[in-house]
matplotlib code that plots the C-alpha trace (Angstrom):
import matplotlib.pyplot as plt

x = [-108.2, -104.3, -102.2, -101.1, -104.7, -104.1, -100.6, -101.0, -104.9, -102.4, -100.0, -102.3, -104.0, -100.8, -99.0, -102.3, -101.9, -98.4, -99.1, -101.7, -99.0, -96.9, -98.6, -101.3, -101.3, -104.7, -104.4, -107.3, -106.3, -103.5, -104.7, -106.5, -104.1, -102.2, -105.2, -105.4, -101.6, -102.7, -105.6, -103.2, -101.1, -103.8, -105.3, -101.8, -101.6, -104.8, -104.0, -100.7, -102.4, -104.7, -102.3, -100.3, -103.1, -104.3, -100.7, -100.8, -104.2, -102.7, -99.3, -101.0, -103.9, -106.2, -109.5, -109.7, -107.0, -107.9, -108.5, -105.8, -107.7, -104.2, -103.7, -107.3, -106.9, -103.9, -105.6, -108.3, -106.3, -104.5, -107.8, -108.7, -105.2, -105.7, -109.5, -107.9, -105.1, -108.2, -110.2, -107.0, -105.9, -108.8, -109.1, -105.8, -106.7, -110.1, -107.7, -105.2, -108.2, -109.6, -106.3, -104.7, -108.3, -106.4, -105.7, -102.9, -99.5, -97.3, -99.3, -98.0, -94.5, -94.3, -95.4, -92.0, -89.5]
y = [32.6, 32.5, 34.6, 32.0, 31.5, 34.8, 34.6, 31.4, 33.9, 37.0, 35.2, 33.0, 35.9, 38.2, 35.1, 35.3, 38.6, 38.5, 35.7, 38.2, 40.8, 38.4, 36.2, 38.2, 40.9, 42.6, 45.8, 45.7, 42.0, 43.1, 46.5, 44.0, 41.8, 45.0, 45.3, 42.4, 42.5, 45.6, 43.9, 41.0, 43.4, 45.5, 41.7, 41.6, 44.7, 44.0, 40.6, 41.6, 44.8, 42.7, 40.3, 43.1, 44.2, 40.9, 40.7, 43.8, 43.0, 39.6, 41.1, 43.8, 42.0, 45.0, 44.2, 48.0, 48.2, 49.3, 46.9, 48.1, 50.6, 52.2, 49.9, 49.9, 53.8, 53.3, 50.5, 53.1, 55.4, 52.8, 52.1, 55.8, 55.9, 52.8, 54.4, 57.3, 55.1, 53.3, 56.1, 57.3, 54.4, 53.3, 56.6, 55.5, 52.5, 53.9, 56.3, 53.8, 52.0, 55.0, 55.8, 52.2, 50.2, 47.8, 47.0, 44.6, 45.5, 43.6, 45.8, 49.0, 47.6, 47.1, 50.9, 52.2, 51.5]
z = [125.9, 125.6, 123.6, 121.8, 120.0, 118.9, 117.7, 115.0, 114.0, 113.4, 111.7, 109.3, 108.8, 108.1, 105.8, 103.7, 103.3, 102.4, 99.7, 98.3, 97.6, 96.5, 94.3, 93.1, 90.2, 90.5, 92.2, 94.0, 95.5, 96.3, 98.0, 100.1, 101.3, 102.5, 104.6, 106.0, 107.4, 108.7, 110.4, 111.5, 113.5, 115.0, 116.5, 118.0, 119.4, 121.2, 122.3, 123.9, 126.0, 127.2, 128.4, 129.2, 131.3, 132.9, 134.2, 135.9, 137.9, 139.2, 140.3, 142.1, 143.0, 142.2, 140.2, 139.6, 137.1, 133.4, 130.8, 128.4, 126.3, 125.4, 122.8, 121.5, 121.0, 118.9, 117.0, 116.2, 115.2, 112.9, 111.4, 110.4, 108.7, 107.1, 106.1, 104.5, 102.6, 101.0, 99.8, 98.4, 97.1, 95.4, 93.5, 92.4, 91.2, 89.5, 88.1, 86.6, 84.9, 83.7, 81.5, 80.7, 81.1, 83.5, 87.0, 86.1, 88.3, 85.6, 82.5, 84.7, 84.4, 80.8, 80.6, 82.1, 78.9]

ax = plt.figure().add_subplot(projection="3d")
ax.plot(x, y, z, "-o")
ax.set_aspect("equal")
plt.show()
């Protein structure tokens, strides 16, 4: 498949996410969109180690060469941060309901004066 394919997924994927943020004022649709940037960049990171990779094998001509697992690894890692920023950010979030009884951004705002 080419890398293209993969670049217009990540970036619908990412300007969704970003639209979410933007437009959105539910904390919890908007905790998701965050995600799913998050998501759009790990796909990228893939996509390029693989090309990355596939590169490699045809300039050296070796079939014995690795299948770019360096960037999976990371990507892993990124998701057991991005794992631990939920659970901690939903308990925000139940938090904030439990003492206003709302999880609108804008009501947070009005809070501050």
């Amino acid at each position: 498949m080419p890398i293209q394919y993969y670049i217009i997924l990540a970036a619908a994927i990412f300007c969704i996410g970003v639209t979410g943020v933007l437009v959105r004022r539910n904390a919890i649709i908007i905790f998701m969109s965050i995600e799913l940037m998050l998501n759009a960049v790990n796909l990228l990171l893939v996509a390029f180690s693989k090309m990355h990779y596939a590169v490699a094998s045809a300039a050296t001509k070796n079939m014995e060469v690795n299948t770019g697992t360096d960037a999976q690894l990371f990507v892993f890692f990124i998701m057991v941060v991005a794992a631990a920023e939920v659970s901690v950010g939903l308990a925000i979030i139940v938090m904030m309901y439990r003492n206003v009884r709302s999880i609108d951004v804008n009501f947070l705002n009005r809070l501050k004066n």
